[in-house]
C-alpha positions in Angstrom: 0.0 0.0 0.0 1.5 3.1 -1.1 2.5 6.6 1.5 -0.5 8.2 -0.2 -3.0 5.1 0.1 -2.1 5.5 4.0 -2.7 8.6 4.4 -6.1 8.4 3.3 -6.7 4.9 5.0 -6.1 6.5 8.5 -7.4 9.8 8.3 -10.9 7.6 7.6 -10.6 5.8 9.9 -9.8 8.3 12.4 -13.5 9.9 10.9 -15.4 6.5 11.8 -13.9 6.6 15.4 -15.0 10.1 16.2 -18.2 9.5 14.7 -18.5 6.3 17.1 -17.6 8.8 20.1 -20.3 11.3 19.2 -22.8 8.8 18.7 -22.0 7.3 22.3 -21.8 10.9 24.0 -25.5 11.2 22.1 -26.8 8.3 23.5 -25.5 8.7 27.0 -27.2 12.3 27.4 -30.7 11.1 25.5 -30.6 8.2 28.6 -30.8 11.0 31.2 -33.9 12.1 32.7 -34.9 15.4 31.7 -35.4 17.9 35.2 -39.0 18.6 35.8 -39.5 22.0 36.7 -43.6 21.7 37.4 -44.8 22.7 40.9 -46.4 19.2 41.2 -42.7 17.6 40.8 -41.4 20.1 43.4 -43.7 19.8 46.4 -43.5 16.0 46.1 -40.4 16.1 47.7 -40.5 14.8 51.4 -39.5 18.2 53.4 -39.7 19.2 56.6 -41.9 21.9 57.6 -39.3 25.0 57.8 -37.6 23.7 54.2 -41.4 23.4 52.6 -41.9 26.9 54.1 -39.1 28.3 52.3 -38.8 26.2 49.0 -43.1 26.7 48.7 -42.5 30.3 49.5 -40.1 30.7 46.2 -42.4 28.8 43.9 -45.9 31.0 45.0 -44.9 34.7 45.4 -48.9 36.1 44.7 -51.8 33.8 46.0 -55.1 34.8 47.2 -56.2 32.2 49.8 -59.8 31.6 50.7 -60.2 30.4 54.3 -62.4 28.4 55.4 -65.5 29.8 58.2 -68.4 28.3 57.6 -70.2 25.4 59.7 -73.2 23.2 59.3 -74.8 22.1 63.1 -77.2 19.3 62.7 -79.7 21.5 64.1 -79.7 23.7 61.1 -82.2 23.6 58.5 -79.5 24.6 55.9 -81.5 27.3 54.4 -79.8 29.7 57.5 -76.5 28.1 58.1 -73.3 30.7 59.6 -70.5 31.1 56.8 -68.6 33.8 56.3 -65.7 35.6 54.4 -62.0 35.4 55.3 -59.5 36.2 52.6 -55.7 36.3 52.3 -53.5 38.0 49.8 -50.0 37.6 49.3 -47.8 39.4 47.2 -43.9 39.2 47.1 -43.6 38.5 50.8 -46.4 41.3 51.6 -49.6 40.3 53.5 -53.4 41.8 53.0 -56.7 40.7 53.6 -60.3 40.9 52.7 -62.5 40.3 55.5 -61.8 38.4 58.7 -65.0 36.2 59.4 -66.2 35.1 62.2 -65.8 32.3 64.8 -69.7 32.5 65.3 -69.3 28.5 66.6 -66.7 26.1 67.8 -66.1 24.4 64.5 -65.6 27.8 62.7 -62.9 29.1 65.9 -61.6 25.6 65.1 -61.1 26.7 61.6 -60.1 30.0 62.2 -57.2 29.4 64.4 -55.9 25.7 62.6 -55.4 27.7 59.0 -54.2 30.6 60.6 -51.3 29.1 62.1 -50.9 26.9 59.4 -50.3 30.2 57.0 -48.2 31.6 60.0 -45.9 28.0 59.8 -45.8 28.4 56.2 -44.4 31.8 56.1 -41.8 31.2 58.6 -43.3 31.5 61.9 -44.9 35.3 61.3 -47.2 37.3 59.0 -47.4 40.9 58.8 -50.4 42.6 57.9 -49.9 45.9 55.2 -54.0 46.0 55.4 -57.5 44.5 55.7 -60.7 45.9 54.2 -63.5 45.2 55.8 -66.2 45.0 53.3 -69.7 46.2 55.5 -70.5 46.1 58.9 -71.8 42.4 59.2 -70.8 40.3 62.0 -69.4 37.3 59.1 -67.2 39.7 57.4 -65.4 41.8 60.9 -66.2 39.7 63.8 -63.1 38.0 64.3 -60.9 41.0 64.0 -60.2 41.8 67.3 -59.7 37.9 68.5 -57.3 37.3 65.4 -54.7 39.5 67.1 -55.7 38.2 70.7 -55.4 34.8 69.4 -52.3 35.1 67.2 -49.3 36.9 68.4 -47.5 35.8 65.6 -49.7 38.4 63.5 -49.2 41.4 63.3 -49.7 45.3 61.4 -46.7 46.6 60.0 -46.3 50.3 60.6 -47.9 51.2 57.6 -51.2 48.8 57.9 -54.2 50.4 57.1 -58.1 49.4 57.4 -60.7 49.7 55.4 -63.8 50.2 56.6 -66.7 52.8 55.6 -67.6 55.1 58.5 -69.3 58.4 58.5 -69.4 60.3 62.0 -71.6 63.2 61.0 -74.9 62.5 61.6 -76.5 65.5 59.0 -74.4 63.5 56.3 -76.3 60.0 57.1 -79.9 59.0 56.2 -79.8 55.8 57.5 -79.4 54.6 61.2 -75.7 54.6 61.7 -75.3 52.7 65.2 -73.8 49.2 63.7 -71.2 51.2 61.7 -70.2 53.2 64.3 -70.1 50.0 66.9 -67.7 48.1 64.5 -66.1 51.3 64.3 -65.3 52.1 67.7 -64.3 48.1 68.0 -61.7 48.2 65.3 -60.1 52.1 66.4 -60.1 50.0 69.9 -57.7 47.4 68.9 -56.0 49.9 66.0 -54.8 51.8 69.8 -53.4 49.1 71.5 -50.4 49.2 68.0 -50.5 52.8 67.3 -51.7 54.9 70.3 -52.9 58.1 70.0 -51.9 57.8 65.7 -54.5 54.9 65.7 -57.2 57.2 63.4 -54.2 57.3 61.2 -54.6 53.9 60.1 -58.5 53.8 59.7 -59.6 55.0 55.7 -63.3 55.5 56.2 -64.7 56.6 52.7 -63.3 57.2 49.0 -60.4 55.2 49.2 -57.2 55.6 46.7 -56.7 53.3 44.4 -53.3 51.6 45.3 -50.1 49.1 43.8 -49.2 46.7 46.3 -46.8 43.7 45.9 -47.7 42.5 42.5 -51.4 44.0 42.2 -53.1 46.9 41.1 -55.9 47.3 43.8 -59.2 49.7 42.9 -61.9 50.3 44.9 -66.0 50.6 44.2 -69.1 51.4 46.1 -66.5 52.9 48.8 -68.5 56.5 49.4 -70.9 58.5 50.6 -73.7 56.9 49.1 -72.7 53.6 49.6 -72.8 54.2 53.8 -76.2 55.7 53.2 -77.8 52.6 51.2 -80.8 50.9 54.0 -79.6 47.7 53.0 -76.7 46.7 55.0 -75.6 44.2 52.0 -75.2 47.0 49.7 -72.7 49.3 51.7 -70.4 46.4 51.0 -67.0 47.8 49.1 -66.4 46.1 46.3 -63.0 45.3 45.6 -61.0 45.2 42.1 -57.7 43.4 41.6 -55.5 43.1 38.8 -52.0 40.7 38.9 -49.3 42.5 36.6 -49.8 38.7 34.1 -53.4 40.3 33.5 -55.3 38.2 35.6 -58.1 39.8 36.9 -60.7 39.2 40.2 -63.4 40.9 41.6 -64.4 40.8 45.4 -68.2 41.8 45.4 -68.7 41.5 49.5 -72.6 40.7 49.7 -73.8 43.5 47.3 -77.6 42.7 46.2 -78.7 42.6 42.8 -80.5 46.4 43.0 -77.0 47.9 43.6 -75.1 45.2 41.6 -77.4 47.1 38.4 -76.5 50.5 40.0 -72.7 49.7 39.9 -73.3 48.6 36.8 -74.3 51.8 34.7 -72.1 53.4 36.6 -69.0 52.6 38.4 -68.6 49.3 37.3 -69.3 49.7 33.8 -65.9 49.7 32.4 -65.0 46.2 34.7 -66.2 43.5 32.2 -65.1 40.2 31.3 -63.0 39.5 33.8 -61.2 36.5 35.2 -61.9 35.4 38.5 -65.4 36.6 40.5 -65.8 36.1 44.4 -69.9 35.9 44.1 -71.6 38.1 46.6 -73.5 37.1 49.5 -71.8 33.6 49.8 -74.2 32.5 46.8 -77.2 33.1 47.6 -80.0 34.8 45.5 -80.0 38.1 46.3 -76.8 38.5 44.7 -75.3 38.0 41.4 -78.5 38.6 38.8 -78.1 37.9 35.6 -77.2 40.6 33.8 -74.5 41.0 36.4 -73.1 37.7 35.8 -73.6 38.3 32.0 -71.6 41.4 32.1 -68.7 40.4 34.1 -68.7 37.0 32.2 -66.3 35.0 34.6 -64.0 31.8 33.5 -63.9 30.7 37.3 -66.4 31.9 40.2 -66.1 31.3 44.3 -68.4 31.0 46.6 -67.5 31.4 50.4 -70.7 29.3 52.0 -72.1 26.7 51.6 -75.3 25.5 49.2 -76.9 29.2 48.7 -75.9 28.4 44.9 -78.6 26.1 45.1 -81.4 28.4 46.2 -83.7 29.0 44.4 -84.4 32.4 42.0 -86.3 34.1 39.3 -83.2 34.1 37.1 -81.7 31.5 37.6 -79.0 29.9 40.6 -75.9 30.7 40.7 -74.6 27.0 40.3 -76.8 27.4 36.7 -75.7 30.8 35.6 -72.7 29.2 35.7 -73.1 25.5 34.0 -74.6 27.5 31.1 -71.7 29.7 30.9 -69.1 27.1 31.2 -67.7 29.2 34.6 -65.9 26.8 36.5 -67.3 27.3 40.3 -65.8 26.7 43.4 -66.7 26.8 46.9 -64.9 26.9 50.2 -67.0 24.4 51.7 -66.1 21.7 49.6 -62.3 22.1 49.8 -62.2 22.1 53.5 -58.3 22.0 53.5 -58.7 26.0 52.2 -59.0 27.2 48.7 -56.0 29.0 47.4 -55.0 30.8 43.9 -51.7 31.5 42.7 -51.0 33.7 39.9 -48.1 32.7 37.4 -45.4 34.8 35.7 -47.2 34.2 32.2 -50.3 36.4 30.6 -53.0 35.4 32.6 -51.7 32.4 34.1 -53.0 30.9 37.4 -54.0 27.9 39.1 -56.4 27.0 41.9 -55.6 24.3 44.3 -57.3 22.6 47.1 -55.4 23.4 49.8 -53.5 26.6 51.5 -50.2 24.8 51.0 -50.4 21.6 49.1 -50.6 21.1 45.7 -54.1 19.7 45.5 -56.6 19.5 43.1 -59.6 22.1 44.1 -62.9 20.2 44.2 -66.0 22.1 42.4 -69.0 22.3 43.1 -71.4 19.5 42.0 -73.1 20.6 38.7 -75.8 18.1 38.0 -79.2 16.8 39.1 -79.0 14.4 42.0 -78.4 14.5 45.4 -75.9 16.9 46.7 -74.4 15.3 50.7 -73.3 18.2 52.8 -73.4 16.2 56.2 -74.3 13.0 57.1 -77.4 14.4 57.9 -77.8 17.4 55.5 -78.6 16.6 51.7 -81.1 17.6 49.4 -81.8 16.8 45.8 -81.4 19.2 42.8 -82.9 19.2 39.2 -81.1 20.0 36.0 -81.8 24.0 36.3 -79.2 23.3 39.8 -82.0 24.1 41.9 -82.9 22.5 45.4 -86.3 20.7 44.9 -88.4 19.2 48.0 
């Protein structure tokens, strides 16, 4: 074999034996298992509670968590069973909320102080409040403010915190009967003393509020003035609350507004708000809240209900469980995900996902959304047709 002959003999085969070496390096990296970044694949570690805190806390900077406070007593005729609202908001290590319930029975203090502390536990052993609005003065949505504070030293108001709560002092201004608001008043400037002394009034916004940017969220509030104290129906002095995430995402927090002021908001300050994401339904469901043309309007992809079957009750336009079968509105309800309902908001256009739990990564339960029988208690259930309405 000639020099030349060689040459070209070895410099092919040095070709084949790097090709071989790719091929292998190929083959080896295709045979390793590609890292799963999805939240379920990263809570599913076994951790212990203060590395869950902190590894959770990284994956879920913005949630809104719906608390559990509601309770069915076998002695209830579930047609007047207690439930109440009590929401958190987190945003980028900041704390809010909407509403504070009520522990009205021993099951809902129960609840109250088990998710709590489990929120506390989750956030490292503390929470500090920027701000709660408290929608009206009704003893579901403020009664547990003072306790909370009693009850957990481990929460707290940062020196900014503000509350939220419509008051008007002079009497020539009101022409309604002003004694509640003024009671719940007094109550929260009582406990607003014992952190800021003689500043306390400082931290109490009783009409017209700002609209504000908090964490992650662009906060706006409606039905927040004059007119709204003076309405006779305590339902409807309830401040409405708008929230926008900067992915888009959108939810509205209607307190338990009734349907004559839900059309008032409408052609007026509400007009503008349509089509939006998320919708905490007034008035835990029931049917004085959320008519039609309301729910038409604001056209929601996912709806929540803090209560328990008032989306069942019957109404002349409809439940709400129907309002939203027909419009394909997924709907959710407190009750039936008794570990807590919770929303977190994703870095994506309009991304977020509920879950069943405060803290795990659960799949939310909905609420049942055909005929049969719906099983609240062992002994609480009732039948409902195909237009989602209790029958017998």
């Amino acid at each position: 074999m000639g020099v030349d002959n060689l040459r070209k003999y070895f410099e092919n085969l040095r070709k084949k034996v790097m090709i071989c070496l790719l091929c292998v390096l190929y083959l080896s990296a295709c045979s390793q298992p590609k890292q799963d970044h999805s939240l379920d694949s990263a809570t599913s570690y076994d951790l212990d509670e203060s590395e869950y805190s902190n590894f959770e806390q990284d994956l879920e900077s913005d949630v809104v968590y719906f608390l559990n406070c509601e309770d069915l007593p076998e002695e209830a005729s579930g047609w007047t069973t207690p439930a109440g609202d009590r929401i958190m908001i987190q945003s980028n290590g900041h704390w809010g909320m909407i509403d504070v319930g009520m522990a009205y029975t021993d099951v809902m203090e129960e609840q109250a102080q088990d998710e709590l502390e489990q929120l506390i536990a989750y956030n490292g052993g503390h929470i500090e409040l920027d701000f709660i609005i408290i929608t009206h003065a009704h003893i579901d949505h403020y009664g547990y403010f003072a306790e909370m504070f009693e009850n957990h030293s481990n929460l707290s108001m940062s020196d900014e915190f503000k509350v939220y709560f419509k008051y008007e002092s002079d009497k020539e201004k009101l022409s309604i009967d002003n004694t509640k608001n003024e009671e719940v008043y007094r109550g929260i400037l009582a406990v607003l003393e014992k952190r800021f002394g003689e500043n306390a009034k400082n931290h109490i916004l009783t009409s017209d509020y700002p609209d504000i940017v908090w964490g992650d969220f662009s906060i706006s509030f409606y039905n927040d003035s004059l007119d709204a104290i003076n309405q006779e129906k305590p339902n409807n002095t309830s401040t409405v609350v708008y929230m926008r995430h900067n992915n888009g995402t959108d939810i509205l927090f209607m307190g338990d507004v009734e349907k004559d002021r839900e059309a008032t908001l409408l052609s007026g300050e509400l007009s503008n708000v349509v089509d939006i994401d998320i919708l905490k339904a007034g008035h835990h469901g029931l049917p004085s809240s959320t008519g039609m043309e309301f729910f038409s309007h604001m056209n929601p992809s996912d709806v929540v209900v803090t209560g328990l079957d008032g989306m069942y009750n019957p109404s002349d336009d409809g439940t709400l469980a129907y309002k939203c079968l027909l419009n394909h509105s997924n709907l959710y309800g407190t009750y039936f995900n008794p570990d807590g309902l919770r929303v977190v908001f994703g870095k994506n256009p309009d991304e977020y996902t509920f879950y069943g739990s405060l803290t795990q990564s659960l799949s939310p339960q909905t609420v049942p959304m055909k005929a049969g029988t719906v099983t609240l208690k062992e002994y609480y259930e009732f039948l409902i047709d195909d237009t989602l309405k209790k029958v017998g």
